[in-house]
C-alpha distance (Angstrom), angle and dihedral (degrees) to the residues before:
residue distance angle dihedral
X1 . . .
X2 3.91 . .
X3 3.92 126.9 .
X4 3.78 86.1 -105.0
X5 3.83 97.7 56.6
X6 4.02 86.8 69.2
X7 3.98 96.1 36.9
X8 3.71 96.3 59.4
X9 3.78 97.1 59.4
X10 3.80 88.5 41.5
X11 3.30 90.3 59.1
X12 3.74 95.2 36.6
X13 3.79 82.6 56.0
X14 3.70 93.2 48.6
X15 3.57 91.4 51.7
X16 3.75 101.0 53.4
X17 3.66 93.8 43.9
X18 3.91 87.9 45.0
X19 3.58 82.7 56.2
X20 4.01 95.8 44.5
X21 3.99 88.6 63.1
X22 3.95 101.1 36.4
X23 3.89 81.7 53.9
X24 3.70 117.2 30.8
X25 4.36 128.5 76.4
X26 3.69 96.4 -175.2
X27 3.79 106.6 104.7
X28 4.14 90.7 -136.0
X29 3.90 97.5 55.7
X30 3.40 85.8 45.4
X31 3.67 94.4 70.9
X32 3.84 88.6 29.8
X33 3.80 81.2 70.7
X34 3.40 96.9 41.0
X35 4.11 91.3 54.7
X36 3.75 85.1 49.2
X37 4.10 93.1 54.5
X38 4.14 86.0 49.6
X39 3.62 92.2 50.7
X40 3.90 96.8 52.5
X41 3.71 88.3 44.9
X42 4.25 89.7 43.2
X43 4.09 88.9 50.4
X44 3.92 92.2 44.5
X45 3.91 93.7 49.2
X46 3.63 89.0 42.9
X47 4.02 87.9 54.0
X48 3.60 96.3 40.0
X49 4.18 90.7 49.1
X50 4.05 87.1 45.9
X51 3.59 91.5 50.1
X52 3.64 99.7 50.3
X53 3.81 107.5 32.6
X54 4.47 101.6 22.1
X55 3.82 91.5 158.7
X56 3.79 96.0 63.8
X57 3.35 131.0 73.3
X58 4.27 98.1 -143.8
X59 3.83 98.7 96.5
X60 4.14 93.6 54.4
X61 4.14 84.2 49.0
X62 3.13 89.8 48.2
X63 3.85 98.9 50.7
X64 3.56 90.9 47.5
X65 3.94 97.8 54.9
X66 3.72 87.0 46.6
X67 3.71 90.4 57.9
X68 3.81 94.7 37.9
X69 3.98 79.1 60.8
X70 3.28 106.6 45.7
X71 3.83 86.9 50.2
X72 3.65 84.2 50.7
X73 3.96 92.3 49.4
X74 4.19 97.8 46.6
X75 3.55 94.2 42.9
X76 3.80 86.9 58.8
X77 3.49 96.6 36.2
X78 4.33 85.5 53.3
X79 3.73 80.3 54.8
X80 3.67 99.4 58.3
X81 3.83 97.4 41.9
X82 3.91 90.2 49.5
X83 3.98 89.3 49.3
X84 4.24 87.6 42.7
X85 4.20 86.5 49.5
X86 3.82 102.6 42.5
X87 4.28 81.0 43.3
X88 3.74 104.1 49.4
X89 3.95 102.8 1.7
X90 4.22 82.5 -115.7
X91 3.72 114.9 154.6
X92 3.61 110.8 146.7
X93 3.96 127.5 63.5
X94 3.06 92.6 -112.5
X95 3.76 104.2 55.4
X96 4.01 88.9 46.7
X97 4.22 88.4 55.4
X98 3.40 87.3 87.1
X99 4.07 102.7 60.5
X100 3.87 85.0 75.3
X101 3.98 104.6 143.5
């Protein structure tokens, strides 16, 4: 497999979660688009790492504690937007512009 085998569904990825954020207002797609930008950028670093360096080990730990994280990161994020909706009934962007402080 070739370098550009594993960019194009990075960036294919990228794109639709790029999309996801420029387009959505609900708080949960959102992030949904978010997770999809990470991904794209976690398979393309992954790639780029493997390509460069194959005998080590360091890109695949690297991958996997960037995962572990972002797992870490939506689960609490989830957590915040189900306290902010059972709270104030807020589940768009818009309606949650206004808890500025």
């Amino acid at each position: 497999m070739t370098l550009e085998a594993f960019l194009l569904p990075a960036a294919a990825l990228f794109a639709v979660g790029l999309y996801g954020v420029l387009s959505q207002q609900s708080i949960v797609m959102l992030m949904m688009g978010l997770e999809l930008m990470i991904n794209g950028l976690i398979v393309a670093g992954g790639a780029f790492w493997y390509f460069t360096a194959p005998a080590s080990a360091d890109g695949q730990v690297l991958v996997l504690v960037v995962v572990t994280v972002m797992a870490l990161e939506m689960a609490m994020g989830f957590a915040v937007v189900t306290a902010l909706f059972r709270a104030r009934e807020v589940d768009t962007t818009d309606d949650a512009q206004d808890l500025k402080g």
